[in-house]
C-alpha positions, -999 to 999 in steps of 0.1 A, spaced: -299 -878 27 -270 -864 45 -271 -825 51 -243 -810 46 -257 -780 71 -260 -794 105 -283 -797 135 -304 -764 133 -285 -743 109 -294 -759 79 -332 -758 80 -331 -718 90 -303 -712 63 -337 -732 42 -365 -713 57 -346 -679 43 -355 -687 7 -388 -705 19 -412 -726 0 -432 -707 -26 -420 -691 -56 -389 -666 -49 -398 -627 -55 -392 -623 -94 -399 -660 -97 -427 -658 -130 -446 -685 -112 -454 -662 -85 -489 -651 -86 -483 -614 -88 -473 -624 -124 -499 -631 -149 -494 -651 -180 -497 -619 -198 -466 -604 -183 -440 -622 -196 -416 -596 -215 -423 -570 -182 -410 -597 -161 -380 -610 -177 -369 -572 -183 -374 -570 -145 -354 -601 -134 -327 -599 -166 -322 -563 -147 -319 -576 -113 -296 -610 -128 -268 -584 -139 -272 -563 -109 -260 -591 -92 -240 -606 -119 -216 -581 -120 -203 -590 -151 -169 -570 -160 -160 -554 -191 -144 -579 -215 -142 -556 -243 -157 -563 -280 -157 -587 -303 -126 -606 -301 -99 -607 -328 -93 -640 -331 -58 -648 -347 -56 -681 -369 -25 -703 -354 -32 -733 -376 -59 -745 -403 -60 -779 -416 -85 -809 -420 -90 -837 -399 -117 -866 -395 -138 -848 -427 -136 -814 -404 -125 -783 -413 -101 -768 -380 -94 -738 -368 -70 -734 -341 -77 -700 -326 -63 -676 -303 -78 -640 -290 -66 -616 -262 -94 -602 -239 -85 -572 -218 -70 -590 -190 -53 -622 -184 -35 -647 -207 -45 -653 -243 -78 -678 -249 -68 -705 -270 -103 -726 -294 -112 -744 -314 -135 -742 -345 -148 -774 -360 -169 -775 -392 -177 -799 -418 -145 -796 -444 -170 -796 -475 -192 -772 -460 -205 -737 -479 -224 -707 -472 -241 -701 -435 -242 -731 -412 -260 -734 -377 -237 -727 -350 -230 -740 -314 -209 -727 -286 -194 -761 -272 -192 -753 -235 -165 -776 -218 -171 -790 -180 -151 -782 -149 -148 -819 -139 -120 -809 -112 -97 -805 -141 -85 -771 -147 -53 -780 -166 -80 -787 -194 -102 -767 -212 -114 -777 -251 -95 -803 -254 -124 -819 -224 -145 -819 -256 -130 -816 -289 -103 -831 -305 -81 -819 -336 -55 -852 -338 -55 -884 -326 -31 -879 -305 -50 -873 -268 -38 -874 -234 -40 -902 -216 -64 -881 -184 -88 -868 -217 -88 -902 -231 -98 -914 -196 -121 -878 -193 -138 -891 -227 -148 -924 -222 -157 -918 -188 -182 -886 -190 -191 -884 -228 -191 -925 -242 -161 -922 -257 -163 -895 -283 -154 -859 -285 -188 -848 -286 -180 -811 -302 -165 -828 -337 -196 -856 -336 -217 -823 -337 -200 -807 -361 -204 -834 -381 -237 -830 -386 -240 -798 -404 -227 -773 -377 -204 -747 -368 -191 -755 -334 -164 -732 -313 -146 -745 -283 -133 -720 -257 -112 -722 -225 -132 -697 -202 -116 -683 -171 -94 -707 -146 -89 -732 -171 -62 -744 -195 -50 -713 -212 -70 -692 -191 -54 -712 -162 -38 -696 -131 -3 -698 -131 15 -715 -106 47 -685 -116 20 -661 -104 9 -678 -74 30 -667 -38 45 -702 -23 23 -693 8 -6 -705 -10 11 -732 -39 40 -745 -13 65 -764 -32 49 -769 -64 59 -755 -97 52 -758 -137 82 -779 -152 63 -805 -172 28 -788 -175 18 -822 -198 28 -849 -168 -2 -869 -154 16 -863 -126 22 -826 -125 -15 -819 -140 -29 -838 -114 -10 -821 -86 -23 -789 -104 -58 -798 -103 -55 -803 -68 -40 -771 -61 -70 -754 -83 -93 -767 -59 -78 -756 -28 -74 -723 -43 -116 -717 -55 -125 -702 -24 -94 -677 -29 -106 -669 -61 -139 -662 -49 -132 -644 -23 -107 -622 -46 -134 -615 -70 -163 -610 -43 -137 -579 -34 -130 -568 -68 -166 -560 -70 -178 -588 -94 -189 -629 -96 -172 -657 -106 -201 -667 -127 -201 -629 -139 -168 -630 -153 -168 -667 -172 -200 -653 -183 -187 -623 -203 -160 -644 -216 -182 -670 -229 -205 -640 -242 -174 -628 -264 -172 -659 -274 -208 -662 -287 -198 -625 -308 -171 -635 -321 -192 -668 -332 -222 -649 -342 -196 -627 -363 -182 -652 -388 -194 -655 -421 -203 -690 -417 -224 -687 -392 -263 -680 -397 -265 -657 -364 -301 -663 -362 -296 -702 -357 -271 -704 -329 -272 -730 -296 -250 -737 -265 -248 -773 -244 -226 -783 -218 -222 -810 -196 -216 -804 -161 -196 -774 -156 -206 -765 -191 -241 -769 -183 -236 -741 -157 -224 -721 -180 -253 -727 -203 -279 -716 -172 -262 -686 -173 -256 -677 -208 -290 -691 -222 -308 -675 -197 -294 -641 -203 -283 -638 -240 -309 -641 -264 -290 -645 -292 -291 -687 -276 -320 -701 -301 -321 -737 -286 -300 -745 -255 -293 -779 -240 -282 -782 -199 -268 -816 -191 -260 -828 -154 -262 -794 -140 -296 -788 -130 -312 -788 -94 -327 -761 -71 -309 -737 -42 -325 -757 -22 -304 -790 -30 -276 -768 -28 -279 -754 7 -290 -785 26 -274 -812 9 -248 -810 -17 -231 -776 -18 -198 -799 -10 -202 -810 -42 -200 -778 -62 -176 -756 -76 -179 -714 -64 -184 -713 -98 -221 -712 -96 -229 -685 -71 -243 -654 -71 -251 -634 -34 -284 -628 -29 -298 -643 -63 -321 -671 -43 -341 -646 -25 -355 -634 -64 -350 -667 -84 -344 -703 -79 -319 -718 -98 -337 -734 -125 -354 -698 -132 -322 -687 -146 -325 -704 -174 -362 -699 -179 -357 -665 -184 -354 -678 -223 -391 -689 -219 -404 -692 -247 -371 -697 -269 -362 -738 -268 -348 -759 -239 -335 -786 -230 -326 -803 -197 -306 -838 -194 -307 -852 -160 -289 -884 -147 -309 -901 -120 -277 -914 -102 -256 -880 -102 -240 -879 -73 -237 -840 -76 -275 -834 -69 -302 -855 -50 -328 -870 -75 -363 -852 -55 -348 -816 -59 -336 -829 -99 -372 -834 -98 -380 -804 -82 -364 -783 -105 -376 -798 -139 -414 -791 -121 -405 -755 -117 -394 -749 -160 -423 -774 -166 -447 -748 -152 -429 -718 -162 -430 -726 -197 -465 -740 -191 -473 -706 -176 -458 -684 -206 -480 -709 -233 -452 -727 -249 -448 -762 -229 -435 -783 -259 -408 -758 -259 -395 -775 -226 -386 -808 -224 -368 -826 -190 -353 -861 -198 -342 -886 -171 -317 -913 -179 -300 -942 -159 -269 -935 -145 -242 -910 -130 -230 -883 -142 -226 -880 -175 -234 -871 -216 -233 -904 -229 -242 -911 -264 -278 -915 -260 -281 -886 -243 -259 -869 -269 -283 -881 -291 -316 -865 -282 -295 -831 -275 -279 -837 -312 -319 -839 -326 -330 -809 -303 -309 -788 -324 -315 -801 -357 -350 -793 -348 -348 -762 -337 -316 -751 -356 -317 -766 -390 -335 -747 -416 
């Protein structure tokens, strides 16, 4: 493997975290099996200290733009206005014939590179798609839109655009021409003007980050509170049952499910897919392959990555890995499905873990959608 921290850097940079079980790790000895609720109230406490999240007010109000049927669902196209930046546009997919409380799932779309795109990654409300989600689809998730094969099934499912993406996009209008040159928004729909976007979005992550290091908060703190308002206003429908709700995510969305799973638990069952690997992997090998989406200063030094979302132990998880992602190496994949394997082992409730390995790059294909599809009729379905 290739570091991607050279000559002598990279294994002091390593030796910082060190071997053993990080400081509020619940694998760490000073932690008996006995402790569980004392611990996660100590590391959910030291989580949002560095978190940061910031306010993003209450439940949303979401307006109703349209409501119609379409493939035996029942759509909502949604808007609500959090108390900064543009609008968030969703999308709420049910079955059309459905009555009373229904399990719920917060859809969570991927990054991808794509930030011109947000639900529509994962959910689709005509058959009318873009040519780059067509090619999106088929690529990463078999073919289907996995949030309507879902609903499908008996559920309540919400797609949101979270921060820096589609309607929650940065604006090119906003943006001085020292840092977005020449380009501007004249046909936002263009393959070609979406995919010059997406390439100034990239360039322009280690702004944001830098931006929001200075405001005094996290990148992951702020798509986290937006994707926690989402989960209220969710949890706050009539057709939901509150007390049966899940999240999944591929990619991206999987990140987003560490961090909301981990820390809200309101999650019953939770499914991470192709986003799950230690600090470690990070720092040596493959942070060149990551969004500054995912981190949080000083967070390794108290909990490896994969603790995150252990702080649900006991509540149900699962992880999906692909044993040809190029986003992680496959011993620290490995690595990381050890260290929930004996948390969860640790706290008494092992069959409420599960780590699957499947062939292939990155991806949820249908198999894997699939056994994530059964994890919450399992653990959701009454």
């Amino acid at each position: 493997m290739e570091p991607n921290m050279i000559g002598a850097y990279g294994p002091w940079a390593a030796s910082l975290v060190g071997e053993g079980p990080a400081r509020l790790s619940f694998r760490h000895p000073r932690f008996g099996s006995e402790d569980l609720d004392a611990w996660r109230r100590e590391a959910l406490d030291r989580v949002a200290d560095l978190l940061i999240e910031p306010e993003a007010g209450g439940v949303p109000r979401a307006a109703v733009q349209h409501r119609f049927e379409y493939d035996g669902l029942l759509v909502e196209h949604l808007s609500w206005q959090l108390p900064y930046g543009p609008p968030t546009e969703a999308v709420l997919l049910k079955p059309a014939q459905a009555t009373g409380r229904l399990p719920a799932v917060l859809a969570l779309h991927d990054h991808g590179g794509n930030k011109a795109f947000g639900w529509r990654k994962i959910a689709q409300i005509s058959d009318d798609l873009h040519p780059i989600m067509r090619e999106h689809r088929e690529r990463d998730y078999g073919g289907v839109s996995w949030a309507n094969e879902l609903a499908k099934r008996g559920y309540v499912v919400l797609v949101h655009d979270t921060f820096a993406f589609a309607s929650r996009r940065i604006r090119l209008a906003d943006v001085p021409r020292v840092l977005k040159g020449d380009l501007e928004e004249v046909r936002p729909e263009s393959v070609e003007e979406i995919e010059a976007y997406n390439r100034f979005a990239s360039a322009h992550e280690s702004v944001m980050a830098k931006s929001l290091f200075c405001a005094g908060t996290t990148w992951p703190g702020v798509f986290l509170a937006e994707d926690r308002r989402a989960l209220d206003y969710l949890c706050s429908r009539p057709d939901v049952d509150p007390d049966h709700v899940g999240c999944a995510g591929l990619s991206g969305g999987g990140l987003r499910t560490v961090y909301l799973a981990g820390t809200d638990e309101r999650i019953a069952a939770a499914c991470c897919v192709g986003m799950m690997s230690t600090w470690r992997d990070y720092l040596l090998y493959k942070s060149h392959t990551h969004t500054w989406m995912i981190y949080i200063p000083g967070l390794p030094r108290d909990l490896d990555y994969p603790e995150i979302l252990g702080l649900r132990v006991p509540r149900p998880t699962l992880v999906q890995f692909d044993e040809e992602d190029s986003l992680f190496t496959l011993p620290e994949m490995r690595r990381s499905d050890q260290i929930l394997t004996d948390l969860y082992t640790k706290a008494g409730s092992p069959d409420r873990y599960r780590g699957t390995f499947y062939p292939g790059p990155h991806k949820f294909d249908l198999p894997m959608q699939a056994e994530a599809f059964d994890w919450f009729d399992h653990f959701l379905t009454v």
